[in-house]
N, CA, C, O and CB atoms as a CASP TS submission, in Angstrom:
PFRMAT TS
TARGET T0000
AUTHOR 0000-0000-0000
METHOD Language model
MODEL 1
PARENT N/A
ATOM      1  N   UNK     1      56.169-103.559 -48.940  1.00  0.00           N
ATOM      2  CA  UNK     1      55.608-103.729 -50.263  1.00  0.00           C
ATOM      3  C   UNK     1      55.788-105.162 -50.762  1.00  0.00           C
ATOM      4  O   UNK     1      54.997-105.637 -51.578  1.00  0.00           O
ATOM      5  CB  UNK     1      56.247-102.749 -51.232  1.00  0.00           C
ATOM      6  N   UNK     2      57.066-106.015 -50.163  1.00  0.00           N
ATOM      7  CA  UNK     2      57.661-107.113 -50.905  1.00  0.00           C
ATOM      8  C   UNK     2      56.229-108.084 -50.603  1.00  0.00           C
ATOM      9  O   UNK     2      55.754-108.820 -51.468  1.00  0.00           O
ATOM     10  CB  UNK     2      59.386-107.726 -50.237  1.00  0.00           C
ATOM     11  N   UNK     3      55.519-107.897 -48.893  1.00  0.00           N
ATOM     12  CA  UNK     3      54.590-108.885 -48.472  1.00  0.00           C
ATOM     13  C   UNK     3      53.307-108.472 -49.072  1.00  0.00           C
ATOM     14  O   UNK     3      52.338-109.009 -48.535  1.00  0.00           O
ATOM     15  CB  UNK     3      54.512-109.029 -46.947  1.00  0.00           C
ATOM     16  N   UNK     4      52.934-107.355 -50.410  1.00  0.00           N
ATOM     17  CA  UNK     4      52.112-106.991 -50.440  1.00  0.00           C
ATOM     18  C   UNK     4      52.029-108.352 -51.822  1.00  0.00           C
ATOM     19  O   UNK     4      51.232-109.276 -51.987  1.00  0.00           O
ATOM     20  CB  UNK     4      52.007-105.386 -50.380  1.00  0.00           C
ATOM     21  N   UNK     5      53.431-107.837 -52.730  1.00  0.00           N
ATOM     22  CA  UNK     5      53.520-108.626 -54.170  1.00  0.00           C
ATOM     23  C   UNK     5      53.733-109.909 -53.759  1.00  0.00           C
ATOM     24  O   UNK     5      54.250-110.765 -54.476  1.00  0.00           O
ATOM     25  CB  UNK     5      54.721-108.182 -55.241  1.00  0.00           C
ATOM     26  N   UNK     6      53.347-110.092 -52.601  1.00  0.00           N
ATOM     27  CA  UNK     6      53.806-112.053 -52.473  1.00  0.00           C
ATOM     28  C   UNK     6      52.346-112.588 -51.535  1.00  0.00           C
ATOM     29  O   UNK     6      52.057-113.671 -51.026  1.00  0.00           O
ATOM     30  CB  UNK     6      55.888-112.518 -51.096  1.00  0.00           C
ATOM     31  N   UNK     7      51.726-111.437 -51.592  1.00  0.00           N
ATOM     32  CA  UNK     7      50.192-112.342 -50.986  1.00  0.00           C
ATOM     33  C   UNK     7      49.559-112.902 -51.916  1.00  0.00           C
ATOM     34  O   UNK     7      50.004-113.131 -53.041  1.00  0.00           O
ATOM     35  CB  UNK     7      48.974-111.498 -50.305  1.00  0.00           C
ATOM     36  N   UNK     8      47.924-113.289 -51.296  1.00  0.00           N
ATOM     37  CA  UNK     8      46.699-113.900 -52.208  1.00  0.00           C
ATOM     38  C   UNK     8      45.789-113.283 -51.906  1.00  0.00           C
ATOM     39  O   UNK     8      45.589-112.950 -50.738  1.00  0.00           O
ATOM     40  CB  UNK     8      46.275-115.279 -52.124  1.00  0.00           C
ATOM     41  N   UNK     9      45.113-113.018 -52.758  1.00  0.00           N
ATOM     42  CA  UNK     9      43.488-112.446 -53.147  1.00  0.00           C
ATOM     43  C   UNK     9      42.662-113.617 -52.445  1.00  0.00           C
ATOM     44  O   UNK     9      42.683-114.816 -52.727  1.00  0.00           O
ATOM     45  CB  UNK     9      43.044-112.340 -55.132  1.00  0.00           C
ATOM     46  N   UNK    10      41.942-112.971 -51.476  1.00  0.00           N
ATOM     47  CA  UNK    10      40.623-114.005 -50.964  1.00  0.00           C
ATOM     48  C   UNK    10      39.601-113.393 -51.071  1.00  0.00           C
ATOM     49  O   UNK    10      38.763-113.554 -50.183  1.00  0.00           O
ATOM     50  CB  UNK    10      40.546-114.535 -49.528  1.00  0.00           C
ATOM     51  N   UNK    11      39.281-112.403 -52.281  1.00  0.00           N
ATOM     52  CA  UNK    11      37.754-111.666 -52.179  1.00  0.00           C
ATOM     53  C   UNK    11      37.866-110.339 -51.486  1.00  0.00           C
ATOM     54  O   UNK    11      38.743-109.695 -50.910  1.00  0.00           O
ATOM     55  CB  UNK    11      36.605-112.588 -51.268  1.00  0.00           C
ATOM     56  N   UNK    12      36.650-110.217 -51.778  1.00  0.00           N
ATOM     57  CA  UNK    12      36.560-108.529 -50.839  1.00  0.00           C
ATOM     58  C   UNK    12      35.042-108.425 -50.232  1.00  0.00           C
ATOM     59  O   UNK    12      33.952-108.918 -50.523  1.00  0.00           O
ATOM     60  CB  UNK    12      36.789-106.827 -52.121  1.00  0.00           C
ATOM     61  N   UNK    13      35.387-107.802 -49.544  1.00  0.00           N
ATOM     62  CA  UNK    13      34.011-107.727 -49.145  1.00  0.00           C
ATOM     63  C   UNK    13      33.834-105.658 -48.831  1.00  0.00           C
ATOM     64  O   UNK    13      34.595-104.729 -49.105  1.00  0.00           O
ATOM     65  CB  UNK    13      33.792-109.014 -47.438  1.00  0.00           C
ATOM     66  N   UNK    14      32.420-105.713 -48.138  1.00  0.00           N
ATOM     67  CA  UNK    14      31.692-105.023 -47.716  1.00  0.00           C
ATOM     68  C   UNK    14      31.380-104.333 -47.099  1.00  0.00           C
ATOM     69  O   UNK    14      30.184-104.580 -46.944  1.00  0.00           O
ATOM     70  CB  UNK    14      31.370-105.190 -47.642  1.00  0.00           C
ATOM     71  N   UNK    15      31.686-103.313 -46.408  1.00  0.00           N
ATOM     72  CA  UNK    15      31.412-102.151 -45.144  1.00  0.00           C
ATOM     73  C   UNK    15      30.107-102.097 -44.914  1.00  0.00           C
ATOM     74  O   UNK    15      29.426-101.562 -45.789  1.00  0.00           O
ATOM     75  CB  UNK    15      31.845-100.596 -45.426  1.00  0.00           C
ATOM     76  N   UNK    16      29.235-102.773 -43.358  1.00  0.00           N
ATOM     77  CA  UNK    16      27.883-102.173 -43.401  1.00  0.00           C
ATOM     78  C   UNK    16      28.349-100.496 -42.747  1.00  0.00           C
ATOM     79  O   UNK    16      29.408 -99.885 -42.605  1.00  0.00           O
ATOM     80  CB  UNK    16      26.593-103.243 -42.296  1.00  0.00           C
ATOM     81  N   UNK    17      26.838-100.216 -42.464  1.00  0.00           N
ATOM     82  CA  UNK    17      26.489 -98.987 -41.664  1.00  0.00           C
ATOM     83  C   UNK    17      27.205 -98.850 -40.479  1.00  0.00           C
ATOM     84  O   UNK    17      27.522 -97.728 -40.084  1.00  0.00           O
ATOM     85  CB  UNK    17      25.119 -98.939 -41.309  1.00  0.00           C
ATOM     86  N   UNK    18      27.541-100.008 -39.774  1.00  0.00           N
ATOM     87  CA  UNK    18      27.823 -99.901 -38.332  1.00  0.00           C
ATOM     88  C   UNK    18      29.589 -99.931 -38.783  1.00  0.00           C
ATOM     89  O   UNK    18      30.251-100.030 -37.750  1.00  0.00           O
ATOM     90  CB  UNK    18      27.030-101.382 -37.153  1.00  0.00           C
ATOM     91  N   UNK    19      30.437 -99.875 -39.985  1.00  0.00           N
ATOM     92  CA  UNK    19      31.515-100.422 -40.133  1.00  0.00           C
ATOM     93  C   UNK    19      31.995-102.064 -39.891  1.00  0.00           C
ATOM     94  O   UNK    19      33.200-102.316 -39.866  1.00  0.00           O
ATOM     95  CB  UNK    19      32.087 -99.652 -39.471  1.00  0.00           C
ATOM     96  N   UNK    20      31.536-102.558 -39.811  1.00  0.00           N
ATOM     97  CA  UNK    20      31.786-104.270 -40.046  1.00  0.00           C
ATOM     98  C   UNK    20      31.760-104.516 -41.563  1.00  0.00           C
ATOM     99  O   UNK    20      31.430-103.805 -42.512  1.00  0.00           O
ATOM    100  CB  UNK    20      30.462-105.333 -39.297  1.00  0.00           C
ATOM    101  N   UNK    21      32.277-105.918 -41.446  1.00  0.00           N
ATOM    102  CA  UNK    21      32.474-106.610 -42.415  1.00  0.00           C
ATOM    103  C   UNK    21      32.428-108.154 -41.934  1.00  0.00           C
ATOM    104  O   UNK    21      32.072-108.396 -40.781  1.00  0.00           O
ATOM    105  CB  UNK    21      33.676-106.139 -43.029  1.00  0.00           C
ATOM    106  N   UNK    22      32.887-109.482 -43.058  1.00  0.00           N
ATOM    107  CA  UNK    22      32.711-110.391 -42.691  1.00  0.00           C
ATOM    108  C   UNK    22      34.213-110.904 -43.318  1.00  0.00           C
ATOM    109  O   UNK    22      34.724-110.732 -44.425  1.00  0.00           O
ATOM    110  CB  UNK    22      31.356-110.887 -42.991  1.00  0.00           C
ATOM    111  N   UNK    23      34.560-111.430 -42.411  1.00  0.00           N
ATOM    112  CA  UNK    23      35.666-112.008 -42.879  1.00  0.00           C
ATOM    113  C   UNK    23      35.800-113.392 -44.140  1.00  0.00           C
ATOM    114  O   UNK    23      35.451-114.500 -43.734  1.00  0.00           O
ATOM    115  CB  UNK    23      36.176-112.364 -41.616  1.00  0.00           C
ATOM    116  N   UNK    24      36.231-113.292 -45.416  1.00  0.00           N
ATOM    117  CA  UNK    24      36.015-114.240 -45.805  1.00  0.00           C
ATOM    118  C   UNK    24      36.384-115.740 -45.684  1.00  0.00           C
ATOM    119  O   UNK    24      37.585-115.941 -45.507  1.00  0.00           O
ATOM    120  CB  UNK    24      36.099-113.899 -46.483  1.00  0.00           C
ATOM    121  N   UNK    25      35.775-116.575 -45.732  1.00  0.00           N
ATOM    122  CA  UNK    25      35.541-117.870 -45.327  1.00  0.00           C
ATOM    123  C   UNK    25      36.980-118.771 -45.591  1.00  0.00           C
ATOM    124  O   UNK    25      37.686-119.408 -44.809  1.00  0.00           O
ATOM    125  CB  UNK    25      34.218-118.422 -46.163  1.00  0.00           C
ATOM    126  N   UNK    26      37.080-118.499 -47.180  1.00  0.00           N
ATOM    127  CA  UNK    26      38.471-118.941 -47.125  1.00  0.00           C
ATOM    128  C   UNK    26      40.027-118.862 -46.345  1.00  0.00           C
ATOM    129  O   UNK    26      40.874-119.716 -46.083  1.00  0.00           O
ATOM    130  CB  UNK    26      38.623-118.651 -47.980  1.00  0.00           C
ATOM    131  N   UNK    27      39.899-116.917 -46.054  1.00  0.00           N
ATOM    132  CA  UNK    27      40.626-116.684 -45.686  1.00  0.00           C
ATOM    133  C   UNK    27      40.696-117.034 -43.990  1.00  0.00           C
ATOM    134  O   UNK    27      41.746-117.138 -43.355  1.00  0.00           O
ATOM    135  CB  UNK    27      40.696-115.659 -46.237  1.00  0.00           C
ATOM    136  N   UNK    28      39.253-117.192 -43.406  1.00  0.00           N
ATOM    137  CA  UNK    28      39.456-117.823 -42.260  1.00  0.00           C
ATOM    138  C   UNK    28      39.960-119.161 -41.958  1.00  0.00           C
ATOM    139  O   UNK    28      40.644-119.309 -40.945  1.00  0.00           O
ATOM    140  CB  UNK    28      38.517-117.759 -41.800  1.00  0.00           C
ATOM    141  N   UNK    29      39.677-120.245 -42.790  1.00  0.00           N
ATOM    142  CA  UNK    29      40.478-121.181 -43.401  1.00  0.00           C
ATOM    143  C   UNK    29      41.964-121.394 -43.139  1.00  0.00           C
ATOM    144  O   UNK    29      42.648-122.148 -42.447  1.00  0.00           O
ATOM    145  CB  UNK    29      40.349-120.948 -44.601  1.00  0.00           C
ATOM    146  N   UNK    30      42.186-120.259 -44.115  1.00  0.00           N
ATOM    147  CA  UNK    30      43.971-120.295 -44.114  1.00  0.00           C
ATOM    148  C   UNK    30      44.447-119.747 -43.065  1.00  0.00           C
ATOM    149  O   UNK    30      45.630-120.024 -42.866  1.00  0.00           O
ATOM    150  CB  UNK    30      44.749-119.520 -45.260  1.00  0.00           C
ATOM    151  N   UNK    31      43.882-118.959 -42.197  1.00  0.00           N
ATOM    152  CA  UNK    31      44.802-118.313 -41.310  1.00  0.00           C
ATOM    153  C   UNK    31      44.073-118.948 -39.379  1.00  0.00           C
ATOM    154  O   UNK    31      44.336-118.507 -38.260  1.00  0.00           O
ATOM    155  CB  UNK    31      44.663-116.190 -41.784  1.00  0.00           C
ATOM    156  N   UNK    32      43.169-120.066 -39.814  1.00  0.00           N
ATOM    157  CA  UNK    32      42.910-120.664 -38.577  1.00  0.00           C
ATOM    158  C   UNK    32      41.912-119.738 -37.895  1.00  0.00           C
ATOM    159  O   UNK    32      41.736-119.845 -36.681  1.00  0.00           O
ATOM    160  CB  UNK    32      44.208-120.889 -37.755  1.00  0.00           C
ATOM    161  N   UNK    33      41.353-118.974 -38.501  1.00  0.00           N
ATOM    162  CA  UNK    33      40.482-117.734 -37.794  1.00  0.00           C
ATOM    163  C   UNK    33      38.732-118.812 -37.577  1.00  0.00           C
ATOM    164  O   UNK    33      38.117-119.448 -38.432  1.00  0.00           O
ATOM    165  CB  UNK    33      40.332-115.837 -39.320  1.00  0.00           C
ATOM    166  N   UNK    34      38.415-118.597 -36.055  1.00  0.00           N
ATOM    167  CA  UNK    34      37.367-119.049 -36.186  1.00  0.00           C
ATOM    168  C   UNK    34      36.446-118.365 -35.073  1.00  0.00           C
ATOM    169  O   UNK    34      36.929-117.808 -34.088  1.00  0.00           O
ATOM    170  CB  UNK    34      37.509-120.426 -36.203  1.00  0.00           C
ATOM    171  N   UNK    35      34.907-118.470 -35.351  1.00  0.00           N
ATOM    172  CA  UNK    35      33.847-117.035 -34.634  1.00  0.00           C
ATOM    173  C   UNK    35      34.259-117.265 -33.135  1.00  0.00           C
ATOM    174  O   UNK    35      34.232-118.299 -32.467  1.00  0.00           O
ATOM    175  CB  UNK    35      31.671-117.194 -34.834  1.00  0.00           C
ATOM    176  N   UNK    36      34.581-116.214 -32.865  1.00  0.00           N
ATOM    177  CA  UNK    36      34.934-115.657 -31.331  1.00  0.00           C
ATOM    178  C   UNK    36      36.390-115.408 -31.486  1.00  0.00           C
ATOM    179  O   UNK    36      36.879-115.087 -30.403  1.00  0.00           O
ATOM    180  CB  UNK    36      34.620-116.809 -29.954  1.00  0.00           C
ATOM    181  N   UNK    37      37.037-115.435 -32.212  1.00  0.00           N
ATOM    182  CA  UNK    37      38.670-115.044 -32.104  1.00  0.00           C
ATOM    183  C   UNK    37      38.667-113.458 -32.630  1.00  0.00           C
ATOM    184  O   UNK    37      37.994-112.923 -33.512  1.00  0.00           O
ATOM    185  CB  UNK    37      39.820-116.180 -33.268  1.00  0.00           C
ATOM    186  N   UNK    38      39.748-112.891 -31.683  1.00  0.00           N
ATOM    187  CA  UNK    38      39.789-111.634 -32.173  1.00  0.00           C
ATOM    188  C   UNK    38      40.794-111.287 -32.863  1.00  0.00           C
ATOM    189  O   UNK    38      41.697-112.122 -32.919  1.00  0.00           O
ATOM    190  CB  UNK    38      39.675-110.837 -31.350  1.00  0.00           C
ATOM    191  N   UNK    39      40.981-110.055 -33.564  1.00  0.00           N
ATOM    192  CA  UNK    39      42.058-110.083 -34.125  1.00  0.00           C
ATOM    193  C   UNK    39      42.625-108.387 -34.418  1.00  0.00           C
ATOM    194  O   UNK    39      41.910-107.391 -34.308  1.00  0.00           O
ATOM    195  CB  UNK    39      41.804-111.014 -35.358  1.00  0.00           C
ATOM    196  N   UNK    40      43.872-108.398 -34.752  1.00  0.00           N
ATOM    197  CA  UNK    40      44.483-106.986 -34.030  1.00  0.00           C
ATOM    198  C   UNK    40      44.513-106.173 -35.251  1.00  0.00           C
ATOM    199  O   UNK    40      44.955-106.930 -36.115  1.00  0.00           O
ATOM    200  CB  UNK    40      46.159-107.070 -33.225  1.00  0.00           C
ATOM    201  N   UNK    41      44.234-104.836 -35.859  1.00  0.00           N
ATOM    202  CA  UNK    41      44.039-104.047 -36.914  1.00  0.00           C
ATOM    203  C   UNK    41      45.074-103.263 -36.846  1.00  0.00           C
ATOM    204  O   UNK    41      45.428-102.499 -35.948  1.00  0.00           O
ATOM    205  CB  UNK    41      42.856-103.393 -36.985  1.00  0.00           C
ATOM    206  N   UNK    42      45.648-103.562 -38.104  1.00  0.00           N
ATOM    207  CA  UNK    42      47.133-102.580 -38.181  1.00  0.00           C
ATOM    208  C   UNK    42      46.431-101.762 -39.607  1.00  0.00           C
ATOM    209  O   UNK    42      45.559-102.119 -40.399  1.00  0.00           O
ATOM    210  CB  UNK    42      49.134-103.729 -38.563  1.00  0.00           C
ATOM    211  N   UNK    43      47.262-100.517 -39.498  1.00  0.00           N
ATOM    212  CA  UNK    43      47.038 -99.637 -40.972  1.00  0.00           C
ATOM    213  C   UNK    43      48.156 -98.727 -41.370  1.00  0.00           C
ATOM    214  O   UNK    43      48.901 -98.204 -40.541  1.00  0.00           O
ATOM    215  CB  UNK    43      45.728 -98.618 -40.903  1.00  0.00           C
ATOM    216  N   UNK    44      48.268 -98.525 -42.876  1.00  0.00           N
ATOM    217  CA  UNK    44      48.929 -97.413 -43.363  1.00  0.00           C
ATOM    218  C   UNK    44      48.642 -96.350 -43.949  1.00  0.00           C
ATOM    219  O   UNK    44      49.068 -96.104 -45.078  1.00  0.00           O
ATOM    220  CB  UNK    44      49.537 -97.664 -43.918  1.00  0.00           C
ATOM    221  N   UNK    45      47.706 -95.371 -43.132  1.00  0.00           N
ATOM    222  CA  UNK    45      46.660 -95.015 -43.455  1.00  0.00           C
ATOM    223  C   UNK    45      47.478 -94.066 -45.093  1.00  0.00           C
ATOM    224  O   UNK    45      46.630 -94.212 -45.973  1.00  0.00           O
ATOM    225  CB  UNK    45      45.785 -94.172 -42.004  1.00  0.00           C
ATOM    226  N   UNK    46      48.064 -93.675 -45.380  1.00  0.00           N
ATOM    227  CA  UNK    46      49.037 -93.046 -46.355  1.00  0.00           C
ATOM    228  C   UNK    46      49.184 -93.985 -47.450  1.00  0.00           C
ATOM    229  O   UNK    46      49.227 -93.617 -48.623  1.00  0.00           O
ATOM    230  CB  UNK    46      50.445 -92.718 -45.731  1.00  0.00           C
ATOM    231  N   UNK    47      49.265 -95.249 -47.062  1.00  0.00           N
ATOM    232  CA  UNK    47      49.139 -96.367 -48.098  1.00  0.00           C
ATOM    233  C   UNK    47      47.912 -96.909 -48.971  1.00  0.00           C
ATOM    234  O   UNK    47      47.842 -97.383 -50.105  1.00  0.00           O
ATOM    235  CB  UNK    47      49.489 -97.385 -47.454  1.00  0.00           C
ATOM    236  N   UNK    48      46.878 -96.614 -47.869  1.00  0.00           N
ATOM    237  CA  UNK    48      45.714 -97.262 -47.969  1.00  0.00           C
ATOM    238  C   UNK    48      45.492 -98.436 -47.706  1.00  0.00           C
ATOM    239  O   UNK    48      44.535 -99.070 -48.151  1.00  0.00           O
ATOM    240  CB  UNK    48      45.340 -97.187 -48.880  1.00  0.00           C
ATOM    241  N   UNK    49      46.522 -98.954 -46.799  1.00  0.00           N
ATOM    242  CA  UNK    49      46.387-100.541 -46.388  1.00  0.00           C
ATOM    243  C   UNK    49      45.899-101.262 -45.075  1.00  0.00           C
ATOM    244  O   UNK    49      45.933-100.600 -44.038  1.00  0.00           O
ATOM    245  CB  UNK    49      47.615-101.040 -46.470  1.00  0.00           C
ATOM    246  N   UNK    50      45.588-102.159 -45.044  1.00  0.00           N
ATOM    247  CA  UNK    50      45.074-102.284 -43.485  1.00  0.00           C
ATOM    248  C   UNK    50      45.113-103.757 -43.653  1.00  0.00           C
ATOM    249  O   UNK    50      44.612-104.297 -44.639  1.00  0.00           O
ATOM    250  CB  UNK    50      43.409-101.543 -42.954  1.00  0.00           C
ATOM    251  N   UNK    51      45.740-104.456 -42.642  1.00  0.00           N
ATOM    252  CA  UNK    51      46.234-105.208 -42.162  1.00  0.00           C
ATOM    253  C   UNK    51      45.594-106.216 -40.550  1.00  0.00           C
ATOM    254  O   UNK    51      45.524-105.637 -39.465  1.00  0.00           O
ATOM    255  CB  UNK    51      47.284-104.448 -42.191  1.00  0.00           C
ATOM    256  N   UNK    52      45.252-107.510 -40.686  1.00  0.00           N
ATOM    257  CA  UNK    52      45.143-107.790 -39.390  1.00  0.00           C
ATOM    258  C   UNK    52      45.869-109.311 -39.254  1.00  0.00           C
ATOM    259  O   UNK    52      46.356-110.052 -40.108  1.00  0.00           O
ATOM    260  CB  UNK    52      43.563-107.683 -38.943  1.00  0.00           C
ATOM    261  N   UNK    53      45.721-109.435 -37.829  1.00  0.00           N
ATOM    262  CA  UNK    53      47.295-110.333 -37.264  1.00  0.00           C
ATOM    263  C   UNK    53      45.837-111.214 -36.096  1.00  0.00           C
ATOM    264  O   UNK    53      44.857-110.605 -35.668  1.00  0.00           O
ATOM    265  CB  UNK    53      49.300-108.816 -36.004  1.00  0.00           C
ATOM    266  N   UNK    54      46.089-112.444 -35.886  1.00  0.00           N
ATOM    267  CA  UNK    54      45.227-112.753 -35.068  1.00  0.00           C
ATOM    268  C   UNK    54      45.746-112.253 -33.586  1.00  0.00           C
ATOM    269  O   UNK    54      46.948-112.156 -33.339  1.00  0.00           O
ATOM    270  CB  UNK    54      44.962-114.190 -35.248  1.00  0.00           C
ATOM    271  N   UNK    55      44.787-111.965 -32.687  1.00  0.00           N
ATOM    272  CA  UNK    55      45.593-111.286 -31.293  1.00  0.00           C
ATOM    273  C   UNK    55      46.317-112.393 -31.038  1.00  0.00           C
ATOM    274  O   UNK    55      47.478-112.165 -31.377  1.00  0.00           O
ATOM    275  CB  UNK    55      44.658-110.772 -29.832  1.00  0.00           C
ATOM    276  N   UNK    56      46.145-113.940 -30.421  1.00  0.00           N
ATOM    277  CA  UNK    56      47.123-114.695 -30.170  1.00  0.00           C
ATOM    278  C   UNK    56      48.268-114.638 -30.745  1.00  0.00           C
ATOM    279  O   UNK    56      49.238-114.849 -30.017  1.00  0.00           O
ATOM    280  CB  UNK    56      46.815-115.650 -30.254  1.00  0.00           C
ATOM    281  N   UNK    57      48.512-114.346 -32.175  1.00  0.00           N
ATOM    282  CA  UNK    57      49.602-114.208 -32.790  1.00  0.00           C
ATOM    283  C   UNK    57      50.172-112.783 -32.501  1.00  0.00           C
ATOM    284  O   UNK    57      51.309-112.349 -32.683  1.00  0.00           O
ATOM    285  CB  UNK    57      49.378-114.513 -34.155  1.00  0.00           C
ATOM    286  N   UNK    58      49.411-112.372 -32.158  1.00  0.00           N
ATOM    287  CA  UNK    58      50.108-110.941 -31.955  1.00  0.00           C
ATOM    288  C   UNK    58      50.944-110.525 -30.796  1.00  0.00           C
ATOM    289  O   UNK    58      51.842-109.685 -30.846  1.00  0.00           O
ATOM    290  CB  UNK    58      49.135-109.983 -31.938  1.00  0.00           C
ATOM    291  N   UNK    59      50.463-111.363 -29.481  1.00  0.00           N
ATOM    292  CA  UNK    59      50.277-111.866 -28.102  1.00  0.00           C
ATOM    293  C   UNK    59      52.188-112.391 -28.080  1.00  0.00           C
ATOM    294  O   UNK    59      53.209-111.858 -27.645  1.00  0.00           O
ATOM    295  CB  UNK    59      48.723-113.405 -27.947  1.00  0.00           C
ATOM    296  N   UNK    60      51.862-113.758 -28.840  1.00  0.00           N
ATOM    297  CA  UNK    60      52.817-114.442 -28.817  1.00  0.00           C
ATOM    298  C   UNK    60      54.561-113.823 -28.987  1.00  0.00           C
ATOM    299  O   UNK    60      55.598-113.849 -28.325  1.00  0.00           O
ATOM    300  CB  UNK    60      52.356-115.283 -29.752  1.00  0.00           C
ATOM    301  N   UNK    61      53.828-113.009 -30.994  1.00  0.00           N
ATOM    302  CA  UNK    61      55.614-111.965 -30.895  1.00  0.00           C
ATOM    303  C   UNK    61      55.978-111.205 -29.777  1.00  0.00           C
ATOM    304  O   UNK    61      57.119-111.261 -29.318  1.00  0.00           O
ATOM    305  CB  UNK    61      55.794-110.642 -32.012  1.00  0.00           C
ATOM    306  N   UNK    62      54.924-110.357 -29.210  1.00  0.00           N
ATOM    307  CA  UNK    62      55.072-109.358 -27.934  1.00  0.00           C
ATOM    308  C   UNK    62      56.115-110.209 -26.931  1.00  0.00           C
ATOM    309  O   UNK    62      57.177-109.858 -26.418  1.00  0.00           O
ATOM    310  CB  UNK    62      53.376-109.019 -27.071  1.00  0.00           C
ATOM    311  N   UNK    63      55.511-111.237 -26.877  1.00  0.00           N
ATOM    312  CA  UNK    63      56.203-111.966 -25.712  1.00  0.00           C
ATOM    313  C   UNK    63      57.738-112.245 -26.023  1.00  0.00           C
ATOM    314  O   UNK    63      58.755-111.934 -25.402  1.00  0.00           O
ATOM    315  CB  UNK    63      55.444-113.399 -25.422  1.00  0.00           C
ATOM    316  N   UNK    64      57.540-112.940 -27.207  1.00  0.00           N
ATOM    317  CA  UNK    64      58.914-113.550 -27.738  1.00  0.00           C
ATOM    318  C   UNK    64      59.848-111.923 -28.313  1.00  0.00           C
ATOM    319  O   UNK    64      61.068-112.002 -28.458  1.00  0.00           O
ATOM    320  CB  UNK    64      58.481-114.947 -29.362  1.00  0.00           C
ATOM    321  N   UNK    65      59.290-110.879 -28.524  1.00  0.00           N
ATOM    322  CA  UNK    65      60.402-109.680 -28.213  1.00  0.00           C
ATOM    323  C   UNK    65      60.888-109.056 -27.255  1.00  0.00           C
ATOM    324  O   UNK    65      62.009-108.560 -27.145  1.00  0.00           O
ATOM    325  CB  UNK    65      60.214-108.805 -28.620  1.00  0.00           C
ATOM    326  N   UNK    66      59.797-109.081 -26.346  1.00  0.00           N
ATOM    327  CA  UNK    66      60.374-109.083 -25.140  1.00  0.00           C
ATOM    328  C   UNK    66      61.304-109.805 -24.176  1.00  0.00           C
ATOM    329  O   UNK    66      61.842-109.463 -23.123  1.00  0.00           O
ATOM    330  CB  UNK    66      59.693-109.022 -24.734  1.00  0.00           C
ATOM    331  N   UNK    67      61.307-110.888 -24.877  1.00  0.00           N
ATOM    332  CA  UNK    67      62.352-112.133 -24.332  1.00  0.00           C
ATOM    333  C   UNK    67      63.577-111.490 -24.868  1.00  0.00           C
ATOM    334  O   UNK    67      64.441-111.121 -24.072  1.00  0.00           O
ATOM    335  CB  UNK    67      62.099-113.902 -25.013  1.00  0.00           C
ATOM    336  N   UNK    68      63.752-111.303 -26.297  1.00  0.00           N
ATOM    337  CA  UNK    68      64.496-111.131 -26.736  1.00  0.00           C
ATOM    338  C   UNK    68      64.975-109.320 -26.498  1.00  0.00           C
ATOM    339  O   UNK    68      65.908-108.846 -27.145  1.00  0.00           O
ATOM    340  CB  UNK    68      64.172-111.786 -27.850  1.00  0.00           C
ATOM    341  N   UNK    69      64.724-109.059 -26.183  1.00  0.00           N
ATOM    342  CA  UNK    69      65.415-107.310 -26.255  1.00  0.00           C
ATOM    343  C   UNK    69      65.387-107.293 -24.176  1.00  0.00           C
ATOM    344  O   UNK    69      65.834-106.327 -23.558  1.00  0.00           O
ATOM    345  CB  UNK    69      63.704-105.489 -27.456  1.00  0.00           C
ATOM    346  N   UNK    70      65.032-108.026 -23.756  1.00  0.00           N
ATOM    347  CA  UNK    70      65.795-108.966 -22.114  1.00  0.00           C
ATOM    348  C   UNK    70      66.810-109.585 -22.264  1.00  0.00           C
ATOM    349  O   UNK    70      67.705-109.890 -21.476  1.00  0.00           O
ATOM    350  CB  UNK    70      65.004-110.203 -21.380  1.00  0.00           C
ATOM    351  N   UNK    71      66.623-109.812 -23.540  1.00  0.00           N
ATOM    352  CA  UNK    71      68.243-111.042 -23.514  1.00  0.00           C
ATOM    353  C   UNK    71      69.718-110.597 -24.062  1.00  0.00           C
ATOM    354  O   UNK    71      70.810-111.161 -24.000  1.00  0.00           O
ATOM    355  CB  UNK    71      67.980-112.520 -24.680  1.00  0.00           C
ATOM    356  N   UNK    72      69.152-108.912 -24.822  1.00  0.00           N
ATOM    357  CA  UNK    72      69.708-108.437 -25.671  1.00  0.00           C
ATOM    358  C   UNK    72      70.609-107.330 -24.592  1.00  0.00           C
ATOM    359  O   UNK    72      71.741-106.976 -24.923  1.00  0.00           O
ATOM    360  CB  UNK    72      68.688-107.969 -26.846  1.00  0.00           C
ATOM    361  N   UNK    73      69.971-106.837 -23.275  1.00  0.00           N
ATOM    362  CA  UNK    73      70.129-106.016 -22.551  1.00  0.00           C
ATOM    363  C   UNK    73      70.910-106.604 -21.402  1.00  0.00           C
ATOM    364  O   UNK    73      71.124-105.844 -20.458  1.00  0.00           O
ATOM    365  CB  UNK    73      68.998-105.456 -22.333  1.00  0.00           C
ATOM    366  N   UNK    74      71.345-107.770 -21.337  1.00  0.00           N
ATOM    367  CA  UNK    74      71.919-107.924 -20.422  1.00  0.00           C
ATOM    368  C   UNK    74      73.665-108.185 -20.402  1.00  0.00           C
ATOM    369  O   UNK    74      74.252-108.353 -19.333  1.00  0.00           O
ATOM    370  CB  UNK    74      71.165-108.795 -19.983  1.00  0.00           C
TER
END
C-alpha cells in the first residue's frame, strides 16, 4: 500500500475490444519504456491493482535472487 501512497498519476487510459491499451507517453518516459520492449504484468486481483515491471528489470532481480538465495545456501 506504502508504494501505492508514494506513486504518480500519469493518466489513464483505455481498454480496446481486443484488451490493449497504450501506454502513456510520459510514463514511458520515466520508466525508459520504448516500442518493442516488453513488459511483465503483475496483479492483485482482490485489490484491483495491476502492476507492470519492464521484463529486463524483471530478468535482472530473478538473477540477482538467485545469486543471492546461492549465496545464502551455502
Amino acid at each position: 500500500m506504502q508504494a501505492i501512497l508514494g506513486s504518480k498519476l500519469y493518466g489513464e487510459v483505455s481498454i480496446n475490444k481486443d484488451g490493449e491499451f497504450i501506454v502513456p507517453p510520459e510514463l514511458c518516459k520515466a520508466l525508459n519504456i520504448k516500442p518493442g520492449d516488453w513488459l511483465i504484468v503483475l496483479a492483485v486481483p482482490d485489490e484491483k491493482f495491476i502492476g507492470f515491471i519492464p521484463s529486463s528489470d524483471f530478468v535482472e532481480f530473478l538473477k540477482r535472487a538467485s545469486e543471492a538465495t546461492s549465496k545464502a545456501s551455502e
